[in-house]
KEKOL-910904 format. One record per residue (C-alpha): residue number from 1; residue in three letters; x, y, z. Coordinates in steps of 0.05 Angstrom, whole numbers, plus 32768, in hexadecimal, padded with zeros to 4 digits. Layout:
N
@fivo=NUM	roro=ala	x=X	y=Y	z=Z
...
//
This chain:
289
@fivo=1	roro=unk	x=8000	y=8000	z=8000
@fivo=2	roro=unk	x=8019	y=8046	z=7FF5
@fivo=3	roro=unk	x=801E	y=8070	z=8026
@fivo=4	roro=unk	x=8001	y=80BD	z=8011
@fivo=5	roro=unk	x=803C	y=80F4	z=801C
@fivo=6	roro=unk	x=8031	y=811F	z=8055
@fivo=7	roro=unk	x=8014	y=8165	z=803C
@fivo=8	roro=unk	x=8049	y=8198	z=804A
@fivo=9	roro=unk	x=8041	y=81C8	z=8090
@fivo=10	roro=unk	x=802E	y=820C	z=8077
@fivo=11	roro=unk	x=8068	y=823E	z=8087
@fivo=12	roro=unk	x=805A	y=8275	z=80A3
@fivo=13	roro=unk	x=8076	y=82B8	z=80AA
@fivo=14	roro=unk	x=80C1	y=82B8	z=80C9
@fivo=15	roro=unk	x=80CC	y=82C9	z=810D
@fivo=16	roro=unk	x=8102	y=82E9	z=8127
@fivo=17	roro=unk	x=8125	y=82C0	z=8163
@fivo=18	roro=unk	x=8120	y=82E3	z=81AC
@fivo=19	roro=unk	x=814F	y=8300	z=81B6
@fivo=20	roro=unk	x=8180	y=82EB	z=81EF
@fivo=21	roro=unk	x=8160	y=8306	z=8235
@fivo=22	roro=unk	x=81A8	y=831B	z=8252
@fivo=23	roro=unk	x=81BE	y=832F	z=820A
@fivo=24	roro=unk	x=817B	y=835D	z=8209
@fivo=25	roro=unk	x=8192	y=837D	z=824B
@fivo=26	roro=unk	x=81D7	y=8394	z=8227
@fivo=27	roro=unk	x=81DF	y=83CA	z=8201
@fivo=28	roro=unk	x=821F	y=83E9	z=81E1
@fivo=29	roro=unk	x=8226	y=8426	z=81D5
@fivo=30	roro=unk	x=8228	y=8441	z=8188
@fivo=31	roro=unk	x=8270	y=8462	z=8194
@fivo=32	roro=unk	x=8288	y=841F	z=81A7
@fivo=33	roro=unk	x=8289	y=8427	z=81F4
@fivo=34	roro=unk	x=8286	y=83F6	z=8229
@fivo=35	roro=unk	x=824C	y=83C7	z=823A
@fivo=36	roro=unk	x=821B	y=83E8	z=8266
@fivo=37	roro=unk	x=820A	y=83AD	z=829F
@fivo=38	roro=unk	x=81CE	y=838D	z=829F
@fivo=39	roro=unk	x=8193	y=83A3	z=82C9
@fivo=40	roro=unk	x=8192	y=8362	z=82F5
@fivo=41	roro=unk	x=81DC	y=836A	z=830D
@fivo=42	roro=unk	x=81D1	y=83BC	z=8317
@fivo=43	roro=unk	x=8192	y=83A8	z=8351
@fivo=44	roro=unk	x=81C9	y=837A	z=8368
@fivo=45	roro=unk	x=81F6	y=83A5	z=8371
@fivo=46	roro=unk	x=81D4	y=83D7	z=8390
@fivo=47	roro=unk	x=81A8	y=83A8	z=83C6
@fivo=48	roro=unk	x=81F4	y=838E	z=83D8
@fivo=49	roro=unk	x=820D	y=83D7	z=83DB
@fivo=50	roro=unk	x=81CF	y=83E9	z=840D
@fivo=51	roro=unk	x=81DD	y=83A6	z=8431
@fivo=52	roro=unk	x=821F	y=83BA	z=844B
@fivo=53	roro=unk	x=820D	y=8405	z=8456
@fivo=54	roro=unk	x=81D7	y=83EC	z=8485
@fivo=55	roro=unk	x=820D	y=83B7	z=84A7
@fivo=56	roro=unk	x=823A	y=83EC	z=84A4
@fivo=57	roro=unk	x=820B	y=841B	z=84C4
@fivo=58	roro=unk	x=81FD	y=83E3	z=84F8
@fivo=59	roro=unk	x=8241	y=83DA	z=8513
@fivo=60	roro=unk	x=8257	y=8422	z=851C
@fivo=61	roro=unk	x=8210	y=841F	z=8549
@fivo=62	roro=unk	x=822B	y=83EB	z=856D
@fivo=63	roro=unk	x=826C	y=8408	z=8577
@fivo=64	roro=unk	x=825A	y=843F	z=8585
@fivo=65	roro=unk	x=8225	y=8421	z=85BE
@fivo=66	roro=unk	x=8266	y=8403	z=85E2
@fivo=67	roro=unk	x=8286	y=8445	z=85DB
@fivo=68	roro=unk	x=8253	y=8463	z=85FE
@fivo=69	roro=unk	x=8247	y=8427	z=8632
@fivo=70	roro=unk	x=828A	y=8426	z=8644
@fivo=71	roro=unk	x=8294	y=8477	z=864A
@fivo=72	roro=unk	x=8259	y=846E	z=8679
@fivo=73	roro=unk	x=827C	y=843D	z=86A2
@fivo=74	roro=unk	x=82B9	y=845F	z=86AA
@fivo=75	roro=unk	x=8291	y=849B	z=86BB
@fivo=76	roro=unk	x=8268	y=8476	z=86F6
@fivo=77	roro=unk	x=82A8	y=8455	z=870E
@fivo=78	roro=unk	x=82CE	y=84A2	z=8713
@fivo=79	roro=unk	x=8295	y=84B2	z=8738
@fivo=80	roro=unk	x=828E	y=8482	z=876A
@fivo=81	roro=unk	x=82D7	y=8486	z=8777
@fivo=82	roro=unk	x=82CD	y=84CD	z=8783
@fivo=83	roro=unk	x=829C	y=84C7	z=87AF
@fivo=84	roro=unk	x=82C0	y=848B	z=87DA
@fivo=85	roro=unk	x=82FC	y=84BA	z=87DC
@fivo=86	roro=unk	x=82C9	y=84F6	z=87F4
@fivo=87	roro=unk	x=82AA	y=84CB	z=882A
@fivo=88	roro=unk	x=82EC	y=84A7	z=8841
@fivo=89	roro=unk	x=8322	y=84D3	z=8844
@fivo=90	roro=unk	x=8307	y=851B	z=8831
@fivo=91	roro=unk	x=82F7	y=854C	z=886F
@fivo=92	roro=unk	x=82A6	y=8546	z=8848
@fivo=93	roro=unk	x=829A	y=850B	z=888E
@fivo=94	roro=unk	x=82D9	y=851F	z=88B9
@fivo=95	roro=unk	x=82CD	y=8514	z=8902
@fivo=96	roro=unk	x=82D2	y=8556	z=8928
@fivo=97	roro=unk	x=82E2	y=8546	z=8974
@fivo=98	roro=unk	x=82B4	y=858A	z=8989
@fivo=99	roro=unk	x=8279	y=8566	z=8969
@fivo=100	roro=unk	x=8285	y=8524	z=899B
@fivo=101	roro=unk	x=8248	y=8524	z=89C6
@fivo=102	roro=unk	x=8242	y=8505	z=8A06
@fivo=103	roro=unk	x=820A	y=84E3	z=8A31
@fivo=104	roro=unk	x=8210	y=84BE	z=8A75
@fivo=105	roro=unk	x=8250	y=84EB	z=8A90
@fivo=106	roro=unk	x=8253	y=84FB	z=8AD5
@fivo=107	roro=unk	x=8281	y=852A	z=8AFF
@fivo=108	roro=unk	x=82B8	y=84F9	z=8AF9
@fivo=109	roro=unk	x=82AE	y=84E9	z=8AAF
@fivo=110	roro=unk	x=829D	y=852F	z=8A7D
@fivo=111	roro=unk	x=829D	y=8536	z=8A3A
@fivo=112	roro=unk	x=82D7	y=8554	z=8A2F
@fivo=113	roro=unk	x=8300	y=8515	z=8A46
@fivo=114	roro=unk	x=82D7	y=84EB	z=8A18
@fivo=115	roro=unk	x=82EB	y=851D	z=89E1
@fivo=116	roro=unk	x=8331	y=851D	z=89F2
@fivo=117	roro=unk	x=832A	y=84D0	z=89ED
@fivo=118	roro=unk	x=831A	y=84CD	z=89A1
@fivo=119	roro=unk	x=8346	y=8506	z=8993
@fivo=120	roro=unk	x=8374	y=84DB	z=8969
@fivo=121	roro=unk	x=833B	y=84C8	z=893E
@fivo=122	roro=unk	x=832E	y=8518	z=892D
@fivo=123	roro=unk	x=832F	y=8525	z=88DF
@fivo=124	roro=unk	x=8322	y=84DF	z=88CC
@fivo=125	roro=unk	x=82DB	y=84C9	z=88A2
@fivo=126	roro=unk	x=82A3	y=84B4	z=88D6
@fivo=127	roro=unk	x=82A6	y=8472	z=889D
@fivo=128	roro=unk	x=82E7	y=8460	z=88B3
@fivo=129	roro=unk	x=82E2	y=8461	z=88F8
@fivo=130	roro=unk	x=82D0	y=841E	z=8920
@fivo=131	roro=unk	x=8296	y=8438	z=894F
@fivo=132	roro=unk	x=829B	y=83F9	z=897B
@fivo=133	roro=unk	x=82EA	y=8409	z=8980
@fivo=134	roro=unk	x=82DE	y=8448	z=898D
@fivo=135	roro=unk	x=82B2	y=8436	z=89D1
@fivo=136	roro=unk	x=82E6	y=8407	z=89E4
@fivo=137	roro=unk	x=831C	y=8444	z=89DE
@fivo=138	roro=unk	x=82ED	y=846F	z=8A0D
@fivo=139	roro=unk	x=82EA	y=8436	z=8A3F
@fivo=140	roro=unk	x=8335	y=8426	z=8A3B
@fivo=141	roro=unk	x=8346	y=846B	z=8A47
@fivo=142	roro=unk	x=8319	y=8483	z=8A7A
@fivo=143	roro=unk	x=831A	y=8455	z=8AB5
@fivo=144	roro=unk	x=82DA	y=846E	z=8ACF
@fivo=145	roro=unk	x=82B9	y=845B	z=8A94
@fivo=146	roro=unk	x=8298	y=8413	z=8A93
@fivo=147	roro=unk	x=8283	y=840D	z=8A44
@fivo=148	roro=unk	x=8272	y=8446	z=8A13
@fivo=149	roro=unk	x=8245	y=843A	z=89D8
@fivo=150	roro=unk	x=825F	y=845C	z=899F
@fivo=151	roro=unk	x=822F	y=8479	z=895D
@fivo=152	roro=unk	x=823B	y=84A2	z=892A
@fivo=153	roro=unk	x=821F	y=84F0	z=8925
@fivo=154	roro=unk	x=8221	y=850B	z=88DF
@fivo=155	roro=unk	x=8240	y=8526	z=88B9
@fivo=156	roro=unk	x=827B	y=8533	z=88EF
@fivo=157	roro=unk	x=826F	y=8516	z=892C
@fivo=158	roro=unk	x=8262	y=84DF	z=8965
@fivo=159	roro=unk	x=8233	y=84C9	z=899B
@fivo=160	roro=unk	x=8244	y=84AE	z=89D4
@fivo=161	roro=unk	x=8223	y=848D	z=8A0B
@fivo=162	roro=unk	x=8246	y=847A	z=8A53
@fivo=163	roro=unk	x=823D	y=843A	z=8A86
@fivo=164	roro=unk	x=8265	y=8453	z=8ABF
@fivo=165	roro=unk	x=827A	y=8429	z=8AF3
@fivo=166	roro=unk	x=825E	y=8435	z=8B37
@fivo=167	roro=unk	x=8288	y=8433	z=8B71
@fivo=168	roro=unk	x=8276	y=83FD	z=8BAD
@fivo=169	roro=unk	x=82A9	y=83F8	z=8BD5
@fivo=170	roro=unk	x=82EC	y=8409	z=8BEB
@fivo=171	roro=unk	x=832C	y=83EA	z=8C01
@fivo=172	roro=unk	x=8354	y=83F9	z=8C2F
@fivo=173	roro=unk	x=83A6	y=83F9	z=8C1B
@fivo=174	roro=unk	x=83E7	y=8413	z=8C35
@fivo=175	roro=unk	x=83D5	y=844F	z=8BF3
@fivo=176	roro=unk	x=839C	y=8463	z=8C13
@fivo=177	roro=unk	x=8355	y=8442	z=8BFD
@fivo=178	roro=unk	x=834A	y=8430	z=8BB9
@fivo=179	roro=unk	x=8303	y=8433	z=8B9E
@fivo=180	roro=unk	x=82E5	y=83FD	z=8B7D
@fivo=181	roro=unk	x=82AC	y=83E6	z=8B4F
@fivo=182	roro=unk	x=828B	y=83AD	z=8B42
@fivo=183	roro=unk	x=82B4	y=838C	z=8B25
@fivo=184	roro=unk	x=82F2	y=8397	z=8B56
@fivo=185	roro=unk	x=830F	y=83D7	z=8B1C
@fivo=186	roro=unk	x=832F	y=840C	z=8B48
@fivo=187	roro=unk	x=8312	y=844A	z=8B35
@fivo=188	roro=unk	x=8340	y=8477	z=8B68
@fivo=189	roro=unk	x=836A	y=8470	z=8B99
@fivo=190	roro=unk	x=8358	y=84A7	z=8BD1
@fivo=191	roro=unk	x=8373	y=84C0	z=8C25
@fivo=192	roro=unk	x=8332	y=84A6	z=8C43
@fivo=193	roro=unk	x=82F6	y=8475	z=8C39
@fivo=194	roro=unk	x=82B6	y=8498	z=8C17
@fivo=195	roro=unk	x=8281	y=8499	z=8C4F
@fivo=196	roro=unk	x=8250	y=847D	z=8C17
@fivo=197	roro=unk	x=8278	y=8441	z=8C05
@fivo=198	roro=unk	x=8283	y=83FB	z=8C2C
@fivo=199	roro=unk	x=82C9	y=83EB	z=8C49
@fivo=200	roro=unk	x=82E3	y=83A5	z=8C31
@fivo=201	roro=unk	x=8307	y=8390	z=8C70
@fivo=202	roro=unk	x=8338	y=835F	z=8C86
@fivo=203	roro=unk	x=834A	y=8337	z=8CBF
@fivo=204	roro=unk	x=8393	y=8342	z=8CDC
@fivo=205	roro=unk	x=83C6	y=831D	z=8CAF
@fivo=206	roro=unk	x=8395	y=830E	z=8C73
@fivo=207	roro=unk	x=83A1	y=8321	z=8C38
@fivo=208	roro=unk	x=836D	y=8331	z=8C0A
@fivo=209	roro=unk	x=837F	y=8309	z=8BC0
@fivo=210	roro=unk	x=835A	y=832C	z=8B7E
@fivo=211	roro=unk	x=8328	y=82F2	z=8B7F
@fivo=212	roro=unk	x=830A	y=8300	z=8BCC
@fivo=213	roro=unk	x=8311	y=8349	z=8BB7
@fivo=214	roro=unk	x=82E0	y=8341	z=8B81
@fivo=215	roro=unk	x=82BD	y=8314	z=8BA9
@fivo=216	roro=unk	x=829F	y=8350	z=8BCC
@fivo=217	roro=unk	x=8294	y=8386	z=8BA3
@fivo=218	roro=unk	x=826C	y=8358	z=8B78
@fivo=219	roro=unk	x=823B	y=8347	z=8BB3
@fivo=220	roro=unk	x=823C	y=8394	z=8BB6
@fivo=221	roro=unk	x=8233	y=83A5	z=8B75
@fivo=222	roro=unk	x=81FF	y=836E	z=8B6A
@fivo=223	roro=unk	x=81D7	y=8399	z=8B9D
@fivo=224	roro=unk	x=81A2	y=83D3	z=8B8C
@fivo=225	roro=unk	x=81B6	y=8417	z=8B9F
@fivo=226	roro=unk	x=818A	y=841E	z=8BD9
@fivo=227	roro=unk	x=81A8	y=83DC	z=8BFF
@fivo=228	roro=unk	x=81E1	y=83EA	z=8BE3
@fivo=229	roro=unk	x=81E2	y=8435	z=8C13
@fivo=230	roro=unk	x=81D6	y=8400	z=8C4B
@fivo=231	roro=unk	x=821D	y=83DB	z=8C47
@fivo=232	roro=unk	x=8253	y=83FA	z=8C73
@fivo=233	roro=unk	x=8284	y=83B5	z=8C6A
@fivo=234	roro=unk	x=8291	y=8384	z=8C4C
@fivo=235	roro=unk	x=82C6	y=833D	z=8C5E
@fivo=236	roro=unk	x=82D7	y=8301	z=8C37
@fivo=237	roro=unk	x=82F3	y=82C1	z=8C58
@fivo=238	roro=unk	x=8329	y=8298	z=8C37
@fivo=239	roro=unk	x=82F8	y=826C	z=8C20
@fivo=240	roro=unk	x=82D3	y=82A4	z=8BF7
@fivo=241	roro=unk	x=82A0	y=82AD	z=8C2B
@fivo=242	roro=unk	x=8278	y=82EF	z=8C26
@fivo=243	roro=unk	x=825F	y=8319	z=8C5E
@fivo=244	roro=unk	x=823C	y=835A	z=8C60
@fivo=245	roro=unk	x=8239	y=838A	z=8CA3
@fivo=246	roro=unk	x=8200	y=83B8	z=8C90
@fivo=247	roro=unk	x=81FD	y=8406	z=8CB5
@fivo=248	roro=unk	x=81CF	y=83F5	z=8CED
@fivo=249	roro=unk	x=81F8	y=83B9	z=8D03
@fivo=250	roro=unk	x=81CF	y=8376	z=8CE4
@fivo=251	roro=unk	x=81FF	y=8346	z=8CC1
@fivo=252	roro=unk	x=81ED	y=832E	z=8C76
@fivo=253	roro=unk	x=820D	y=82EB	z=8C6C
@fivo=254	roro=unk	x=8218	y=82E4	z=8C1F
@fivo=255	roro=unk	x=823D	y=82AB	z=8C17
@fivo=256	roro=unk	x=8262	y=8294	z=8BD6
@fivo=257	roro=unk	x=826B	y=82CB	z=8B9B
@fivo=258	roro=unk	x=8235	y=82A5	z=8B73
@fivo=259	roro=unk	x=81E9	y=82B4	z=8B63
@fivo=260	roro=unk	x=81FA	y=82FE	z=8B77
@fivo=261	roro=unk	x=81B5	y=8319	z=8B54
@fivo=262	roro=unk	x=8188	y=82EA	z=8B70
@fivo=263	roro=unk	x=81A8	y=82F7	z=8BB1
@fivo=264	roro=unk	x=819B	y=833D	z=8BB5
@fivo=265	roro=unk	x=8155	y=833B	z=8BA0
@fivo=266	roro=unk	x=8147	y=8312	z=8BDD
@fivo=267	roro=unk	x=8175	y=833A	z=8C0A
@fivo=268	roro=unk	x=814F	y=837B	z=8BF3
@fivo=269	roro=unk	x=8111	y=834D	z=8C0B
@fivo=270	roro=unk	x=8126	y=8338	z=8C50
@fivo=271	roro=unk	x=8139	y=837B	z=8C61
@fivo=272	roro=unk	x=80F2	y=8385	z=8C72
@fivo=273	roro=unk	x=80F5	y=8361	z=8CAC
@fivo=274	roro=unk	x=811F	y=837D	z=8CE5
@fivo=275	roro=unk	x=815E	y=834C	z=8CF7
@fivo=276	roro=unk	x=81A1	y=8340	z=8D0D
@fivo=277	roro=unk	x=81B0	y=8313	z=8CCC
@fivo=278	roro=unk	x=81A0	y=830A	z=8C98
@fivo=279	roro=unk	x=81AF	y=82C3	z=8C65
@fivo=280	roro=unk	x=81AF	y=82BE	z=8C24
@fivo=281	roro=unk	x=81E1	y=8295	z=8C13
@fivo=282	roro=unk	x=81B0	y=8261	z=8BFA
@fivo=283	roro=unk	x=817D	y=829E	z=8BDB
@fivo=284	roro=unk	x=8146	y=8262	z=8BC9
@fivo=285	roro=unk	x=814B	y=8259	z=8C12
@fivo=286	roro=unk	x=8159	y=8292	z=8C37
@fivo=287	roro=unk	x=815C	y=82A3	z=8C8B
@fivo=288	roro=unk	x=8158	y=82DA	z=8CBF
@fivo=289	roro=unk	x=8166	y=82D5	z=8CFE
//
């Protein structure tokens, strides 16, 4: 069988072929001069251009953030050094020993030896000074003085507050009689016994050690002031034995140097009833007779 020839495809018109998309974004010049780029690589360029100004841009912020930061931090450091050398060693807090005020002086304690105490400390920074040191100093220095509670008084001064000791008794010695507190602390030596003060006394050949010495003044001292008026002597055995001879004559047997509070409490008790003595030695079971 023969096969029937294919009818030729109508031609039509020529095209033109598209041109080249990157070759239609050249164009040369007509004097010959250089290729102008293409509009893809110029948009680019330029958002790479922008991309670095802004980064650019970015870290000159940054730097200059730390700049700033760090100027700030030098500045609050200057200052704070400034101020710590103002409050520390500048006259701004310097004590002044006229602005030292005093409480709790007596007659044989003013304020003017309490001044005259601290006067070393005069010019230094009320931050520098130890206040508790400064109490101890006081009590060091003036013997009268028991404790003194030291506080500060801005911007140049102190406060201070005085325990004196209270004299109880006296002692008799080849000196004369030295007064004592409490706690046995000779406070003066003076020519004859103060008529409000007990005697300690001694029998011929004793000799009174620190310890028996203490022994009494404590059972005086632990007394109020009122009984305390009522003691005219006061004796200590070698075995530490307290006794008490009280202005009208009666006889307060103490005992040992121990539970000295308790003791007077009930001795200030008993003396409510009239008698010749008076034992407390046990206090939870005390006599008169």
């Amino acid at each position: 069988m023969m096969r029937k020839p294919t009818p030729p495809r109508p031609r039509g018109p020529e095209t033109e072929p598209e041109p080249d998309s990157a070759a239609a974004e050249l164009s040369v010049h007509d004097d010959g001069g250089p290729a102008l780029p293409v509009r893809g690589e110029h948009r680019d360029r330029v958002v790479s251009t922008g991309l670095t100004d802004r980064l650019d841009e970015r870290r000159r912020a940054r730097r200059r953030l730390r700049r700033g930061r760090l100027v700030r931090a030098v500045a609050l450091v200057a200052a704070l050094v400034l101020l710590g050398w103002g409050a520390l060693f500048s006259p701004l807090l310097a004590l002044r020993t006229t602005d030292i005020t005093v409480t709790g002086a007596d007659d044989t304690v003013d304020a003017a030896a309490v001044q005259q105490a601290l006067a070393d400390h005069a010019g230094q920074s009320l931050l520098r000074l130890n206040v508790g040191a400064l109490g101890d100093e006081v009590a060091d220095s003036l013997v009268r003085v028991k404790s003194a509670a030291v506080t500060r008084s801005w911007p140049h001064g102190l406060a201070v507050r005085l325990t004196l000791r209270v004299p109880v008794a006296a002692r008799p010695t080849d000196a004369g009689y030295q007064v004592l507190d409490g706690e046995a602390v000779v406070l003066e030596t003076v020519e004859q016994a103060p008529d409000d003060l007990a005697v300690i006394q001694t029998q011929p050949g004793q000799e009174l050690s620190e310890v028996q010495v203490s022994a009494v003044t404590e059972a005086i001292g632990s007394l109020d002031a009122d009984v305390r008026a009522q003691v005219a002597k006061g004796a200590v055995s070698d075995t530490g034995q307290v006794t008490l001879t009280l202005t009208g004559g009666a006889t307060v047997v103490w005992g040992q140097s121990t539970d000295n509070e308790l003791k007077a409490r009930v001795l200030a008790v008993l003396l409510d009833q009239e008698a010749q003595t008076y034992d407390v030695s046990s206090p939870h079971s005390p006599t008169t007779s």
